[in-house]
Each structure stands twice: as structure tokens, then as C-alpha cells.
C-alpha positions as CSV (number, residue, x, y, z in Angstrom):
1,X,0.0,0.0,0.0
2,X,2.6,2.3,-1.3
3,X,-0.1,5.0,-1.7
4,X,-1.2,4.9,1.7
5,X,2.3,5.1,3.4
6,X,2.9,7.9,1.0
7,X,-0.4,10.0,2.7
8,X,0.8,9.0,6.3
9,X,4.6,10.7,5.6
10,X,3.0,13.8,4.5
11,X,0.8,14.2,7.7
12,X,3.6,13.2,9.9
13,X,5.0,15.5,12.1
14,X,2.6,18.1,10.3
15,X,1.6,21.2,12.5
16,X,-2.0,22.2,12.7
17,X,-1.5,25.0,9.9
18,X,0.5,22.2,7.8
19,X,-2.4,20.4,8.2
20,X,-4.9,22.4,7.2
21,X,-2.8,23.3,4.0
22,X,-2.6,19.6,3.0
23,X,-6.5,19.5,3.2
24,X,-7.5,22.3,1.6
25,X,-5.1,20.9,-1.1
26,X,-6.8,17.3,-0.9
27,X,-10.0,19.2,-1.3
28,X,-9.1,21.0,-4.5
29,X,-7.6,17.7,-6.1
30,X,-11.1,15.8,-5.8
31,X,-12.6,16.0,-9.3
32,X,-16.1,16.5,-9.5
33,X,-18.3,12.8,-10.1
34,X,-19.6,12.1,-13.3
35,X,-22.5,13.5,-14.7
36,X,-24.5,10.2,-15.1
37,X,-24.3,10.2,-10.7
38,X,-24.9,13.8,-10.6
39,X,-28.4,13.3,-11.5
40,X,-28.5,9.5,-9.4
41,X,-32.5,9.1,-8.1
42,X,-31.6,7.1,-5.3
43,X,-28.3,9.9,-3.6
44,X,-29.6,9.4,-0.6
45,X,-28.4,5.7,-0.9
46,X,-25.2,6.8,-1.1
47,X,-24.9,9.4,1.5
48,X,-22.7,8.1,4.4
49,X,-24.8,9.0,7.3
50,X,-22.6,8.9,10.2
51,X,-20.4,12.3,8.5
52,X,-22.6,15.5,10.2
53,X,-21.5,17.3,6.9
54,X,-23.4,15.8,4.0
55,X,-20.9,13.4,2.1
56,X,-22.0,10.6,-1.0
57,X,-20.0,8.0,-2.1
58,X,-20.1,5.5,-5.3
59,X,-17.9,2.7,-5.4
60,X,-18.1,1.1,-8.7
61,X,-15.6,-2.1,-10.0
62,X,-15.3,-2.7,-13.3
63,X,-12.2,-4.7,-15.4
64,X,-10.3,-6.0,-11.9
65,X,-10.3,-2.2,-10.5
66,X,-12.8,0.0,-8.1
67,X,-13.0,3.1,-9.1
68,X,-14.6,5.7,-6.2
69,X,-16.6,8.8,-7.0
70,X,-17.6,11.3,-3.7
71,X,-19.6,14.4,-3.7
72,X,-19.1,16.8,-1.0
73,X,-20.1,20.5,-0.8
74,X,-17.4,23.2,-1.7
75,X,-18.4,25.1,2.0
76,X,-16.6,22.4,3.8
77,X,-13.2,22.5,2.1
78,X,-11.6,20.2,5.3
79,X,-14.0,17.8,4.6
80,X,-13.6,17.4,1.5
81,X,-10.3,17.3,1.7
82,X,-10.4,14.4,3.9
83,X,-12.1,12.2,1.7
84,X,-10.3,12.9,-0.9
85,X,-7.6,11.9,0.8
86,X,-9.0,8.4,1.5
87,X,-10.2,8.5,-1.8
88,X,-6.4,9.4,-3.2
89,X,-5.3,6.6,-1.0
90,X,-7.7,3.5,-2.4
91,X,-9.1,4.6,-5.7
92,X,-7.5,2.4,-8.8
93,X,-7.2,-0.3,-6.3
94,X,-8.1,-4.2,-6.5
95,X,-10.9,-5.3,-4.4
96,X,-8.5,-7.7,-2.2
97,X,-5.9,-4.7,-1.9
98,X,-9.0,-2.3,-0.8
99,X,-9.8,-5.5,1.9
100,X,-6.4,-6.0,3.2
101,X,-5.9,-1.9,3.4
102,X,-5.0,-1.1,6.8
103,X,-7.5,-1.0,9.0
104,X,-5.4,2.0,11.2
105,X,-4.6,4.4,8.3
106,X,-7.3,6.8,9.5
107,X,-5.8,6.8,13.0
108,X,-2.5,7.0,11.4
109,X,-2.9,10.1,9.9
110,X,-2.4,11.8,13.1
111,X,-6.3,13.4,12.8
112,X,-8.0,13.1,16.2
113,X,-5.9,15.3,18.1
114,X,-5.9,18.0,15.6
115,X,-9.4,18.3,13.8
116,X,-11.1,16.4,16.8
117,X,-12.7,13.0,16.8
118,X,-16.4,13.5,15.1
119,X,-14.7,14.0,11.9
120,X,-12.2,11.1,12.3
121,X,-15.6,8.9,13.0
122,X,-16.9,10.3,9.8
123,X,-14.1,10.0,8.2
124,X,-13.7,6.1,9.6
125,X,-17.1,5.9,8.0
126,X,-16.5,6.7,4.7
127,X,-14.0,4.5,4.7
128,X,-15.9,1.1,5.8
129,X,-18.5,2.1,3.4
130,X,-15.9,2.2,0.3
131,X,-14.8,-1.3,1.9
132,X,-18.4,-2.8,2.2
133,X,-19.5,-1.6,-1.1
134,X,-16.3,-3.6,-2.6
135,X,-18.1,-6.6,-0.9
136,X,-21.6,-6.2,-2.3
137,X,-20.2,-5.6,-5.6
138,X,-19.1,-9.5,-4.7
139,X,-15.5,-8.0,-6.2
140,X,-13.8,-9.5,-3.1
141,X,-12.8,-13.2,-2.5
């Protein structure tokens, strides 16, 4: 998990300023979903509901590879930088690398003590929903 190690050095040893800079850069590196989700019926599906701040997530795998779409909105820059972070981290992936992922790298990022513990939860979230949505996709063995 080369990508994920990668993410952990930058955040090490960061200051909370550092930190903030890195997300607001996460946040404007997440591209916008595609069009055909934009208009999804169902969104509400794919909201993860334990983030206060309203963030959706599509996991789609296709050829061997999940590919992971997120829509949050642009007043909440931090957040959205976070998971695009995670997205960053996984997105491309096999299912069985997304599985074996480590199950710390949230906590490894150093988060909690700097931008508190609801948005480490949320962010905790996000990340067993991309995980369980690589299992119903049945892409996982």
C-alpha cells in the first residue's frame, strides 16, 4: 500500500497549519463525479450517514479495479479534503488490496488530536462504506 504510506509521511509531524494546507489541497484535487451520478434518483443511498456534513459515495468495480466517485459541498473544504484523501489513498485499487488496506490508516494520519474525533468517525465511516461496497459488488474473494 505504497499510496497509503505515501499520505501517512505527509501528515507526519505536520503542525496544525500544515495540516490544514494539506486539506484544503486534498479538497481542490477531488474531481467532481460524473454526470451520469450527478443526477443519481436514489443519492440518498449513497450518503454516508454517520459524517454530520453531508458526504455521497459511489464505489463502482469494473475490469479487476474499483474506481470511487464522492460528492461533497465546496463550503466544507476540510472535509472534503479528507475524503479525498482516503479517496487518493484507495481509488485504482483491487478489491483484495482495498480488503487488506490497513484498517489504522485513519488513526495513522495523526487526525484526532488536531481536527477532533467527530470527523475522524466520519471519516472512519467513509472509509468502511468504500470497503463494504467492494463486498456487495461481490468483487472481493
Amino acid at each position: 500500500m505504497a499510496r497509503i504510506q505515501e499520505i501517512v509521511r505527509e501528515f507526519e509531524g505536520a503542525d496544525q497549519q500544515e495540516m490544514i494546507n494539506l486539506l484544503i489541497d486534498y479538497s481542490e484535487d477531488l474531481p467532481e463525479i460524473p454526470q451520469r451520478l450527478a443526477g443519481h434518483v436514489d443519492r440518498d443511498l449513497h450518503r454516508v450517514h454517520e459524517c454530520e456534513t453531508p458526504v455521497f459515495i459511489w464505489v463502482e468495480v469494473a475490469d479487476g479495479r474499483v474506481s470511487i466517485f464522492a460528492d461533497v459541498p465546496e463550503p466544507f473544504p476540510t472535509v472534503k479534503g479528507l475524503v479525498s484523501i482516503l479517496i487518493s489513498a484507495v481509488d485504482g485499487l483491487t478489491p483484495g488490496e482495498i480488503e487488506s488496506a490497513p484498517a489504522d490508516f485513519i488513526s495513522r494520519l495523526g487526525l484526532a488530536q488536531r481536527l477532533g474525533i467527530r470527523r475522524v468517525r466520519g471519516l472512519s465511516a467513509v472509509y468502511a462504506r468504500i470497503k463494504s461496497e467492494v463486498r456487495k459488488h461481490g468483487a472481493v474473494t
